[in-house]
C-alpha positions, 0 to 999 in steps of 0.5 A: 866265095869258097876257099882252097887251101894247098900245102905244098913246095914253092916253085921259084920258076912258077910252072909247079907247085904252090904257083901253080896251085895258087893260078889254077885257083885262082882261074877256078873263081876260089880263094887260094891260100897256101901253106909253105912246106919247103922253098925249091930253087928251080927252073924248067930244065930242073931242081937245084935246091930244097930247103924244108921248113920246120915242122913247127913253123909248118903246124904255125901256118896251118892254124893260122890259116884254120883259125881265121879262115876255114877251107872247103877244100885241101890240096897236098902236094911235096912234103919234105920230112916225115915230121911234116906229114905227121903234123899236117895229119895230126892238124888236118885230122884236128880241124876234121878238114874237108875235101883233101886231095893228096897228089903224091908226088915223089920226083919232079919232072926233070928227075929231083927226088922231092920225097925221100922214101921215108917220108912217102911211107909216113905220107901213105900211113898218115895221110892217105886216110884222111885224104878224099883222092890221091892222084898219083901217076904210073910211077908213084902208083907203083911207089905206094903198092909196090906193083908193075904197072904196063897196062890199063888193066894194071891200073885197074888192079893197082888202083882197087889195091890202094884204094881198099887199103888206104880207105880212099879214092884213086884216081891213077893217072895213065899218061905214062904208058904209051899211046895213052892218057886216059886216067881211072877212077876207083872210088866207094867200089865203082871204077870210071874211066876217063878218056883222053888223047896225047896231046904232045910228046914234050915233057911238061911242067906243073901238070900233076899240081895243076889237075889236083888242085882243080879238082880241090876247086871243083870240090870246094864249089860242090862238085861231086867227086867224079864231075869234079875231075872231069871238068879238072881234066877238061881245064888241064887240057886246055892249059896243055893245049896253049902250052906256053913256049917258056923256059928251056925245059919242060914246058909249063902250062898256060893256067891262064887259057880257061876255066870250067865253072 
């Protein structure tokens, strides 16, 4: 059995983060481990407490997990501190992990900052080049270049930007410009697009943690990376589409619906 690792924050409410690494996982047919970054106190209507864990227990985690069990693929998702990234860097980096994909994820859906901008600089010098793919949406994109994005053609300039810097795959997520939600790819000089449709107006919960850690799946089973996000965005798709009527915020995805093998 392949196994995913995800580093990320708990979500108590189940919609995002870990939880949702770990489900999504798990539908995938791989084994799921986590390591802890922070523990949220959160529902779907928003965030109301973080709580970072030490850097050290952070590291303590993560060579407990390298040492008995060794991932094929590395999902990242909220990092709390710029102590936290350095050490996951600095471990990753130590192990030579495998097929991380690093979703940048700065601010939850209801409007929480998870990431200070301290932390998002650290996180785009230290982990960005060790990472595989990054998969930010329009705002984060425009987080890490510093760049206005209103049109695809924007996403295709931002993205050969990032990716020319960091020394990494992009993977620019469209769904927030309007009438859209098709995403570009930009890796190793060649950009692709994939298409796809609104599905619903409502503000959703878990969509970003859901498609990165589908396609760390999908990679870890030995994927290539462009069928791996295709068969990623066809999971969260069907996940969106049985969204489940929980909560009395954003919507969280039904991971239980199905799964691309």
């Amino acid at each position: 059995m392949k196994k995913v690792l995800t580093i990320a924050g708990s979500d108590s409410s189940g919609g995002a983060g870990i939880q949702a690494d770990i489900k999504t996982m798990t539908m995938h047919g791989v084994y799921a481990m986590s390591v802890v970054t922070a523990l949220t106190a959160q529902n779907t209507t928003g965030v109301r407490g973080i709580y970072p864990v030490s850097a050290e227990f952070l590291k303590q985690q993560i060579d407990a997990v390298f040492e008995d069990i060794r991932p094929d693929a590395v999902k990242i998702g909220m990092v709390s501190t710029p102590e936290q990234v350095k050490i996951i860097a600095e471990r990753l980096d130590f192990y030579g992990a495998e097929n991380i994909v690093t979703d940048p994820v700065a601010v939850s859906t209801s409007g929480s900052e998870l990431s200070n901008a301290e932390t998002y600089e650290v996180l785009k010098d230290k982990i960005f080049p060790l990472s595989m793919l990054i998969t930010p949406n329009i705002p984060e994109t425009e987080k890490i270049i510093r760049l206005n994005i209103n049109s695809t053609e924007d996403m295709v300039r931002v993205s050969e930007k990032i990716a020319e810097k960091y020394r990494c795959s992009v993977l620019c997520k469209g769904g927030h410009l309007k009438d859209t939600a098709d995403d570009f790819l930009y890796s190793m000089g060649k950009g692709t697009w994939y298409r796809g449709k609104r599905l619903t107006d409502r503000e959703l919960h878990g969509t970003g943690c859901t498609l990165s850690s589908a396609i760390a799946s999908n990679l870890a089973k030995g994927y290539g990376l462009e069928k791996s996000i295709h068969y990623a965005k066809k999971y969260v798709t069907e996940c969106i589409e049985s969204v489940s009527e929980i909560g009395h915020g954003n919507k969280p995805l039904n991971h239980m619906k199905g799964v691309f093998k």
